[in-house]
VOPAGU-2260 file (C-alpha; in pm, 1 decimal, decimal comma):
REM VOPAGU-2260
SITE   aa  ch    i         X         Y         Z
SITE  UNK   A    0    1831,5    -346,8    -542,1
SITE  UNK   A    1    1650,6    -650,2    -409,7
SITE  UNK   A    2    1308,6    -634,5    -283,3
SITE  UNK   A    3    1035,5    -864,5    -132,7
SITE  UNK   A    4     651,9    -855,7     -99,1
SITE  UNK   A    5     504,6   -1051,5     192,6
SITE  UNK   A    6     147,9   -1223,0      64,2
SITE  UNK   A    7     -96,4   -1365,5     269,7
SITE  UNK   A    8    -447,7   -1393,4     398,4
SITE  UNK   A    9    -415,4   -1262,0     781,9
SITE  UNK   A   10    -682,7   -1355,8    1046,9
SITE  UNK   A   11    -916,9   -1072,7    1108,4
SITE  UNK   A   12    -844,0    -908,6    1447,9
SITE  UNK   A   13    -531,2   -1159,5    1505,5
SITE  UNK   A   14    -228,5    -972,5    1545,8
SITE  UNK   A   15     -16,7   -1187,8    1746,6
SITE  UNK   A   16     -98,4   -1518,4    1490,1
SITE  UNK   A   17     -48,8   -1298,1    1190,2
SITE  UNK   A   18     302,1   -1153,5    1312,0
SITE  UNK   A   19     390,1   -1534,1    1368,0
SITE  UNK   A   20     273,5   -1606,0    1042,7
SITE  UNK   A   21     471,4   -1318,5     886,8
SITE  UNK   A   22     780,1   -1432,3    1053,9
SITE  UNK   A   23     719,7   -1823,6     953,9
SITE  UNK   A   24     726,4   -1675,4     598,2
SITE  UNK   A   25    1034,3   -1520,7     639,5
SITE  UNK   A   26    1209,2   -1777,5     815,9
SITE  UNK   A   27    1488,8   -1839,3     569,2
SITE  UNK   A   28    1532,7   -1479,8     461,1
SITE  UNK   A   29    1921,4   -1413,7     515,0
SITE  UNK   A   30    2025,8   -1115,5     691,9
SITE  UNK   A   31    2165,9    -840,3     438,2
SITE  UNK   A   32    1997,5   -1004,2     149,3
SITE  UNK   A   33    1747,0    -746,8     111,9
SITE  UNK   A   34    1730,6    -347,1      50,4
SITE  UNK   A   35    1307,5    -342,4     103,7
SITE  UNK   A   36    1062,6    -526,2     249,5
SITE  UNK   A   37     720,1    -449,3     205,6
SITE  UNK   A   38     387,4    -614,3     420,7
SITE  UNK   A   39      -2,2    -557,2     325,2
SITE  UNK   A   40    -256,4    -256,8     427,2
SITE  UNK   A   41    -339,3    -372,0     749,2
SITE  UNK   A   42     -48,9    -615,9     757,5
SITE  UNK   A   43    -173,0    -786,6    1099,0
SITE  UNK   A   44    -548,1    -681,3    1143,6
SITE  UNK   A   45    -726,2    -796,3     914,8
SITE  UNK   A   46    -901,2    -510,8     664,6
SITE  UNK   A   47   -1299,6    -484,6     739,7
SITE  UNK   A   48   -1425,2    -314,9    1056,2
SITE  UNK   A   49   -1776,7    -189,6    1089,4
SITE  UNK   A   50   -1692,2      82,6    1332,7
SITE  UNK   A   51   -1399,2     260,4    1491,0
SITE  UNK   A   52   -1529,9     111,5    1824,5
SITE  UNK   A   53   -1499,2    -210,4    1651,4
SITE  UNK   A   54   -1139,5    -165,5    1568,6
SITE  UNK   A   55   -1053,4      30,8    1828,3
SITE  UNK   A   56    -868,1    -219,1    2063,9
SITE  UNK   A   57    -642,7    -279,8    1727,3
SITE  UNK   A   58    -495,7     108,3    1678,0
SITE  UNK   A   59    -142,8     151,6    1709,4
SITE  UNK   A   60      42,0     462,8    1799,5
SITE  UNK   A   61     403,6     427,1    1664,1
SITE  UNK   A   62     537,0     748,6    1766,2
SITE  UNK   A   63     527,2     632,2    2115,7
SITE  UNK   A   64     663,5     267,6    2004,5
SITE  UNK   A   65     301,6     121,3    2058,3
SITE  UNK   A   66     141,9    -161,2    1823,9
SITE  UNK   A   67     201,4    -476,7    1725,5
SITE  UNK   A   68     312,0    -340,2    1364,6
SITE  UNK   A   69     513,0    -147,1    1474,0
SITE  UNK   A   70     692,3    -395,1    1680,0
SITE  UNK   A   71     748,6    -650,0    1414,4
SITE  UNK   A   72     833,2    -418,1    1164,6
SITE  UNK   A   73    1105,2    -270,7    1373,4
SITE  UNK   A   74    1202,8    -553,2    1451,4
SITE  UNK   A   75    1258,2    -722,2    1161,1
SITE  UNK   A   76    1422,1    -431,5     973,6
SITE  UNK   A   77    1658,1    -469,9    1257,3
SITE  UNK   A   78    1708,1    -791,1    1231,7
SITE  UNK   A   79    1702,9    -852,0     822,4
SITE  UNK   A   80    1948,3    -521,4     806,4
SITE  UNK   A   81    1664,3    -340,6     554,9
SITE  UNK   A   82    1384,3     -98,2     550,9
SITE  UNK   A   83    1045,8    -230,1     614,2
SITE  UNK   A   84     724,4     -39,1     503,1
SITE  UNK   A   85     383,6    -236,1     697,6
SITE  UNK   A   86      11,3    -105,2     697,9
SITE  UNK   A   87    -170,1     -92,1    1028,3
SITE  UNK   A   88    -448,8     121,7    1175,8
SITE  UNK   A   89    -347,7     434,3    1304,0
SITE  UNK   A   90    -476,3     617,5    1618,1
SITE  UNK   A   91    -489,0     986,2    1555,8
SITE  UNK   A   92    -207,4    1113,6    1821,7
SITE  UNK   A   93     -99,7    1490,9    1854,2
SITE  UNK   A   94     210,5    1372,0    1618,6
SITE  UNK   A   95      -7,8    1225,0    1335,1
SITE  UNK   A   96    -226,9    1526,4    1373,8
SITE  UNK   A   97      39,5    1787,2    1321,8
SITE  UNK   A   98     150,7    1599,1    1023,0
SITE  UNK   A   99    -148,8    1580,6     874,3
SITE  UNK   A  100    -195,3    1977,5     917,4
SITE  UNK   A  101     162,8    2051,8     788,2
SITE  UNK   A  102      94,1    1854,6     516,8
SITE  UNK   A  103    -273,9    2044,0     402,2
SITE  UNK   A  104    -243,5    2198,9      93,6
SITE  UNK   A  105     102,7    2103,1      16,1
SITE  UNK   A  106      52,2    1754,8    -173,1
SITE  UNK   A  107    -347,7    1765,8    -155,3
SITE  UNK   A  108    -434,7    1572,9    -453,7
SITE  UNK   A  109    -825,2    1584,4    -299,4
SITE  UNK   A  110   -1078,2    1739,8    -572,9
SITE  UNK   A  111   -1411,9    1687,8    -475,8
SITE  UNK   A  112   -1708,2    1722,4    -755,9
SITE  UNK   A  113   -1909,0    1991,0    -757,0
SITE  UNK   A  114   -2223,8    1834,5    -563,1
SITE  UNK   A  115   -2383,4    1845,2    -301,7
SITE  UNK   A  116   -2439,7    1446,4    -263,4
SITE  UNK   A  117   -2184,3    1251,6     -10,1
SITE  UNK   A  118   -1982,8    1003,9    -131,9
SITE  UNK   A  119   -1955,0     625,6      17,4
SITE  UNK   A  120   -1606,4     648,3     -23,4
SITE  UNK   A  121   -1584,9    1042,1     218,7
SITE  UNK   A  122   -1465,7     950,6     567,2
SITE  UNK   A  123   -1791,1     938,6     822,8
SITE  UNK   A  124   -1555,3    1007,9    1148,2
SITE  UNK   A  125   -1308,6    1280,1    1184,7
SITE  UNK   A  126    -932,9    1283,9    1306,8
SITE  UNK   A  127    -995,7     977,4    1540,8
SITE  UNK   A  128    -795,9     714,6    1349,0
SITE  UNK   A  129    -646,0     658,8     992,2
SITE  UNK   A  130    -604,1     398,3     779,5
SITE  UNK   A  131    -193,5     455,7     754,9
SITE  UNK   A  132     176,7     230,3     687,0
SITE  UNK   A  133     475,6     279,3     882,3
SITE  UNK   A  134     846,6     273,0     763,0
SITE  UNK   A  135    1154,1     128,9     968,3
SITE  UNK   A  136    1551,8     209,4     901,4
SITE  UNK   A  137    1761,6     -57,8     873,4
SITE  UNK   A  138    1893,0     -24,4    1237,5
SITE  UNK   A  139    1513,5     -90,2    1399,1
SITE  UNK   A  140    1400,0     296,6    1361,0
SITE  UNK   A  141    1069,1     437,5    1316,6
SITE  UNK   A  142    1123,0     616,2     961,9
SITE  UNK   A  143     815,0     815,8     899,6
SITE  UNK   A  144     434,0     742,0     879,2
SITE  UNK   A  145     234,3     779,4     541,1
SITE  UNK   A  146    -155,8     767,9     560,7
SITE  UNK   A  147    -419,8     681,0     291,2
SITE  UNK   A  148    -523,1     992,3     117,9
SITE  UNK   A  149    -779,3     859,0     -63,2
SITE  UNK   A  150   -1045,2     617,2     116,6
SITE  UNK   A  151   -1217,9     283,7      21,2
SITE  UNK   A  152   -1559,6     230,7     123,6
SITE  UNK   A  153   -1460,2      -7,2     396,1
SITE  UNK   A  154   -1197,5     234,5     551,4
SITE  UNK   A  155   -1473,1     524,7     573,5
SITE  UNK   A  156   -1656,7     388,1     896,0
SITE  UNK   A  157   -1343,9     433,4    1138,9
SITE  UNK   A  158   -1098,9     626,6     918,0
SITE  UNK   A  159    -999,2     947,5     794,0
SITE  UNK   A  160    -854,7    1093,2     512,0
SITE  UNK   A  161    -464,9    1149,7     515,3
SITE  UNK   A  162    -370,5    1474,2     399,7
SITE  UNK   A  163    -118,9    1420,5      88,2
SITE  UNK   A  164      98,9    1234,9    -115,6
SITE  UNK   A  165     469,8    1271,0       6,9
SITE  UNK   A  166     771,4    1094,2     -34,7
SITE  UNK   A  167    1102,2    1001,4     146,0
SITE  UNK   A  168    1436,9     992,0      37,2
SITE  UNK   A  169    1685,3     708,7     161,2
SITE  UNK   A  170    2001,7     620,1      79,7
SITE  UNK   A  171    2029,7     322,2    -151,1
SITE  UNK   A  172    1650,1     327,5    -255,7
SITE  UNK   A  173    1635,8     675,0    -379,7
SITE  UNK   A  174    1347,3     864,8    -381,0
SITE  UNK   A  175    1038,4     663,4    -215,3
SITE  UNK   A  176     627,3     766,4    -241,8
SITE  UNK   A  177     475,1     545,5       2,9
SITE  UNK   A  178      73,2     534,7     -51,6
SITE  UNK   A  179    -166,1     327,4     -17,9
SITE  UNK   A  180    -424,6      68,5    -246,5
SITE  UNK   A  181    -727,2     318,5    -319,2
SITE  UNK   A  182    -432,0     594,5    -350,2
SITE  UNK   A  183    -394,0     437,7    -704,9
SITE  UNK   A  184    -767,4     513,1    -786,4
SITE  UNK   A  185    -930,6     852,4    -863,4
SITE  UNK   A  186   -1045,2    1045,7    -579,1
SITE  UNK   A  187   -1371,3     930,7    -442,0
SITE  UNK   A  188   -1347,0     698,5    -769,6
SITE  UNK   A  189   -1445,0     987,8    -966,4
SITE  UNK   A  190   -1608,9     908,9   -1304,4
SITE  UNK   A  191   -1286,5    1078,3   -1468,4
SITE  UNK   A  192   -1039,7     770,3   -1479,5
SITE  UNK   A  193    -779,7    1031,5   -1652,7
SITE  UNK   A  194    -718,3    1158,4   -1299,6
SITE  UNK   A  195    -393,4    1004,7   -1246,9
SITE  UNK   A  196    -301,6    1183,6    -959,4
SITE  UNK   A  197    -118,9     957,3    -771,4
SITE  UNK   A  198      83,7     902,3   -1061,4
SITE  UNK   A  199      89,9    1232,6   -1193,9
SITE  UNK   A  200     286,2    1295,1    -820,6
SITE  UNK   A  201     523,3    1071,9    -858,1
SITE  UNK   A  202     599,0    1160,6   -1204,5
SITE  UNK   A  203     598,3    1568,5   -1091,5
SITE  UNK   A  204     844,9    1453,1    -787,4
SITE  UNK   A  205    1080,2    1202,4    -987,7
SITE  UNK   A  206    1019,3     918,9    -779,6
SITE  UNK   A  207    1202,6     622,4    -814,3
SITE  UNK   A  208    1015,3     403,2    -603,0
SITE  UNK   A  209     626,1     351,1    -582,1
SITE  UNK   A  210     536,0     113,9    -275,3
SITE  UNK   A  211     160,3      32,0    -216,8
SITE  UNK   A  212      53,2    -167,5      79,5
SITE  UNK   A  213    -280,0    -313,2     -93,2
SITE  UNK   A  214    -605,9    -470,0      40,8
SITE  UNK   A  215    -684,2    -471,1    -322,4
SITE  UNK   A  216   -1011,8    -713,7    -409,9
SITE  UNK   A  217   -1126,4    -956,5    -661,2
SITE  UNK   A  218   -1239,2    -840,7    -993,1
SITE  UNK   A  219   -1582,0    -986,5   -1056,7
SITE  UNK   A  220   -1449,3   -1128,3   -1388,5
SITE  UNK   A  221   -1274,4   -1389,1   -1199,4
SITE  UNK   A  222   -1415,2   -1496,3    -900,8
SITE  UNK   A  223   -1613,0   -1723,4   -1061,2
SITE  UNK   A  224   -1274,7   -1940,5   -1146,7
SITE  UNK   A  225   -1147,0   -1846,1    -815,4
SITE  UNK   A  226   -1456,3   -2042,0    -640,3
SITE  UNK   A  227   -1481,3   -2324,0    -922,0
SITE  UNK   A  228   -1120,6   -2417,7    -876,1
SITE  UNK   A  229    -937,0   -2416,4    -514,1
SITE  UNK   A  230    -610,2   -2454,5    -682,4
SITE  UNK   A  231    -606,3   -2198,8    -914,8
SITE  UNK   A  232    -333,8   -1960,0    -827,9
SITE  UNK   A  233    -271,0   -1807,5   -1127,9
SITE  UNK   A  234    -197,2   -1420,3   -1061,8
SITE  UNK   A  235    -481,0   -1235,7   -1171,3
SITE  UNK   A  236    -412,6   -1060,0   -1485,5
SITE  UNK   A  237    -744,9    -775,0   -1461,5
SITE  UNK   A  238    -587,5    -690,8   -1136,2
SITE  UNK   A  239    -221,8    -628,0   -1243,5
SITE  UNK   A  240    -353,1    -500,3   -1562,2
SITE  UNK   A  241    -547,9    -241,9   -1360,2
SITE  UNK   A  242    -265,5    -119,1   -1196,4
SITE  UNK   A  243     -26,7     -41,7   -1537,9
SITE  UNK   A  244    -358,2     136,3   -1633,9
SITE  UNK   A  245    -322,4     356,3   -1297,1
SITE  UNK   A  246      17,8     417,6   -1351,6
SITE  UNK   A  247      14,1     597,4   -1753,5
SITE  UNK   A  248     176,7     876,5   -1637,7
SITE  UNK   A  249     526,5     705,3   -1550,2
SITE  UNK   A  250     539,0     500,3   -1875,9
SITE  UNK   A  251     333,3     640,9   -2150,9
SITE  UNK   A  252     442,5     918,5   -2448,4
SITE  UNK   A  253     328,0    1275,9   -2390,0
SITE  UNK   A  254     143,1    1166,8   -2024,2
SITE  UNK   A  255     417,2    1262,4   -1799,4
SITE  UNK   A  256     587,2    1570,0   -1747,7
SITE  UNK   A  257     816,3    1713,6   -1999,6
SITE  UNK   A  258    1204,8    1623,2   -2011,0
SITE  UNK   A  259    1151,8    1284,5   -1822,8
SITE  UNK   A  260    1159,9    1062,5   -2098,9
SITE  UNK   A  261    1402,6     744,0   -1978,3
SITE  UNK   A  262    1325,5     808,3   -1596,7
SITE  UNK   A  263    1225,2     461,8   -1435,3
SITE  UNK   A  264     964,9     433,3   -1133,1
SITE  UNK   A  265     923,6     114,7   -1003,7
SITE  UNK   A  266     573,7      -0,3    -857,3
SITE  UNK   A  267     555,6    -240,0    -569,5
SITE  UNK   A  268     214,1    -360,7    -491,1
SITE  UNK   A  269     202,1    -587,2    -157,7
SITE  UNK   A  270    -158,1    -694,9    -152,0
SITE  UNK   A  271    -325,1    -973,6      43,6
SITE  UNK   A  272    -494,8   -1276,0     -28,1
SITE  UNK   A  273    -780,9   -1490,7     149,2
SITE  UNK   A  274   -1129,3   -1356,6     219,3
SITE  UNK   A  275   -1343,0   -1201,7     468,7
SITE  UNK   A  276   -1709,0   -1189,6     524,2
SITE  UNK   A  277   -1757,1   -1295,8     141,4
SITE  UNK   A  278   -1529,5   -1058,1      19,8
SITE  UNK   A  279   -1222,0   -1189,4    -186,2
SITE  UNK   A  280    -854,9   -1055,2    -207,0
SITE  UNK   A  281    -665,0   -1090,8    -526,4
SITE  UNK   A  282    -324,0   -1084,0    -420,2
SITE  UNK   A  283    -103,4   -1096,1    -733,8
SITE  UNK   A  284     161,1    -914,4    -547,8
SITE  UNK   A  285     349,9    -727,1    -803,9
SITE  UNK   A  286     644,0    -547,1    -913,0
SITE  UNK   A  287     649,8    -357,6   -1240,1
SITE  UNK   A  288     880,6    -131,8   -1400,1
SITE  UNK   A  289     789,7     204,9   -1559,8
SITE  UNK   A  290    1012,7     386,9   -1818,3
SITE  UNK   A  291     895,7     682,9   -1916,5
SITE  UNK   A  292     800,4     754,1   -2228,9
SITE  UNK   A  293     836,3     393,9   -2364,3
SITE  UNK   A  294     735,8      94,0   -2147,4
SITE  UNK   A  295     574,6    -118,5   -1835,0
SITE  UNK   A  296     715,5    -453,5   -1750,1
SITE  UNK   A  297     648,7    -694,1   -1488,3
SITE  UNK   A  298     941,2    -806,5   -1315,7
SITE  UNK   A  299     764,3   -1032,1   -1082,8
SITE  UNK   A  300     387,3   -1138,1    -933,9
SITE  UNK   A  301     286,6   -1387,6    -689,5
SITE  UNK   A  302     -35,9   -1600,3    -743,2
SITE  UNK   A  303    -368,8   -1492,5    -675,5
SITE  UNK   A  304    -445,9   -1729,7    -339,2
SITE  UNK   A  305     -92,1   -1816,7    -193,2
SITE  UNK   A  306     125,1   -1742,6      63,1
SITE  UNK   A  307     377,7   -1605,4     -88,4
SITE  UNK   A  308     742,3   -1395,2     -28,7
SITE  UNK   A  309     807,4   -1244,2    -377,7
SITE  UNK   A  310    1150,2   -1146,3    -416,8
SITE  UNK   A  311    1260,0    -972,7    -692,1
SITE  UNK   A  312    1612,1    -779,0    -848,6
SITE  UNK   A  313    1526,9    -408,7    -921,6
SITE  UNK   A  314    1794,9    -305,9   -1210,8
């Protein structure tokens, strides 16, 4: 299986320059000679809105074959012959609505603490818009529609919480979970880091495929070497680090459920890179291999500050 991550630092509230520069990046890409491609949260947008009003003018609604996400991801599944998975902002149609209610209660990972405080990470507007990534067939089709379950604090001024966890099976990928960045945290970034439940999910489900449209940031640690030195472009290592941590369920002895010892789950993590208003991506686009019950290994990251296509064989 060959995959690639598309890695760079879009303009905020740009779609038309960032689908150009998304299609620069894969000029030389080959039709046929890839079985995934996967684009940031927000591929085209940008990530931090104030408002819904402020993002409003930038929702998409793919069921009716509206956005400009939605357009170049169709497209260029069509055209590269694979399946594309891009992040984009979401307005809440009748469709995305009735998902979201099917879905209630059957892959609600959601467990709120007992308190009566509100979190900063608890959407502040309801069913108007979500924070959500999109999948195309290899002949150009809308696939299905996957939206962040658990929120950032930037996503909680215009977006609300998806529903669930759920996955996808296609043919030649096997069985897909599509989330998204904070997915990989706790809820509300609970003080319990042993709630793995986006892992514990996929482990539950026996997915084979983990793909995570990211807006992931900085760690403090580093962005002091990050502003010291313009060409460092190392990938950051807290960052990818972070993510194995996330992901103990799939890989480490007695975590996971019983009987799937050997089972592999690969993670792809397409995050951005660049900054906006002072705030600092860490791209480090990453794929990493779980087997569970034994071991993690990175199979391939991109730098912390590029541009970047990673492309990398899946065994």
């Amino acid at each position: 299986m060959r995959v690639a991550v598309v890695q760079y630092a879009p303009q905020l509230g740009a779609p038309r320059e960032n689908a150009e520069r998304v299609r620069a990046l894969l000029r030389d890409t080959p039709p046929g000679s890839l079985d995934l491609l996967v684009l940031p949260e927000m591929a085209l947008t940008g990530y931090l809105f104030d408002s819904l009003q402020a993002i409003d003018p930038l929702l998409e609604q793919p069921y009716r074959g509206e956005g400009a996400t939605y357009a170049l991801a169709t497209a260029l599944a069509k055209e590269l012959q694979c399946y594309v998975v891009a992040g984009f902002p979401e307005r809440a149609s009748p469709e995305a609505l009735a998902e979201c209610d099917a879905a209630r209660g059957l892959a609600d990972a959601r467990t709120p603490p007992p308190t009566d405080e509100r979190s900063a990470h608890q959407p502040r507007v309801s069913g108007q818009a979500f924070n959500s990534a999109l999948l195309a067939d290899p002949h150009g089709n809308l696939a299905g529609v996957f939206r962040k379950h658990f929120l950032y604090e930037a996503d909680t001024p215009w977006a609300d919480e998806g529903r669930g966890f759920s996955y996808v099976d296609l043919p030649g990928l096997g069985r897909v979970c599509i989330a998204i960045c904070m997915d990989l945290n706790p809820y509300l970034l609970d003080s319990d880091f042993e709630k793995y439940e986006l892992a514990h999910y996929c482990d539950k489900h026996r997915v084979d495929l983990l793909v995570l449209p990211m807006n992931w940031l900085l760690p403090d640690d580093e962005r002091a070497a990050y502003d010291a030195e313009p060409t460092h472009n190392q990938p950051s290592v807290t960052t990818i680090n972070y993510w194995v941590a996330r992901a103990i369920p799939l890989w480490v002895p007695g975590m996971g459920e019983p009987g799937q010892e050997g089972r592999r789950t690969t993670l792809i993590a397409a995050n951005r890179t660049g900054m906006e208003h002072d705030t600092v991506f860490a791209g480090s686009s990453s794929v990493i291999a779980f087997r569970s019950g034994d071991q993690a290994n990175l199979l391939g990251a991109a730098g912390c500050r590029n541009d970047a296509v990673l492309i990398v064989e899946i065994p």
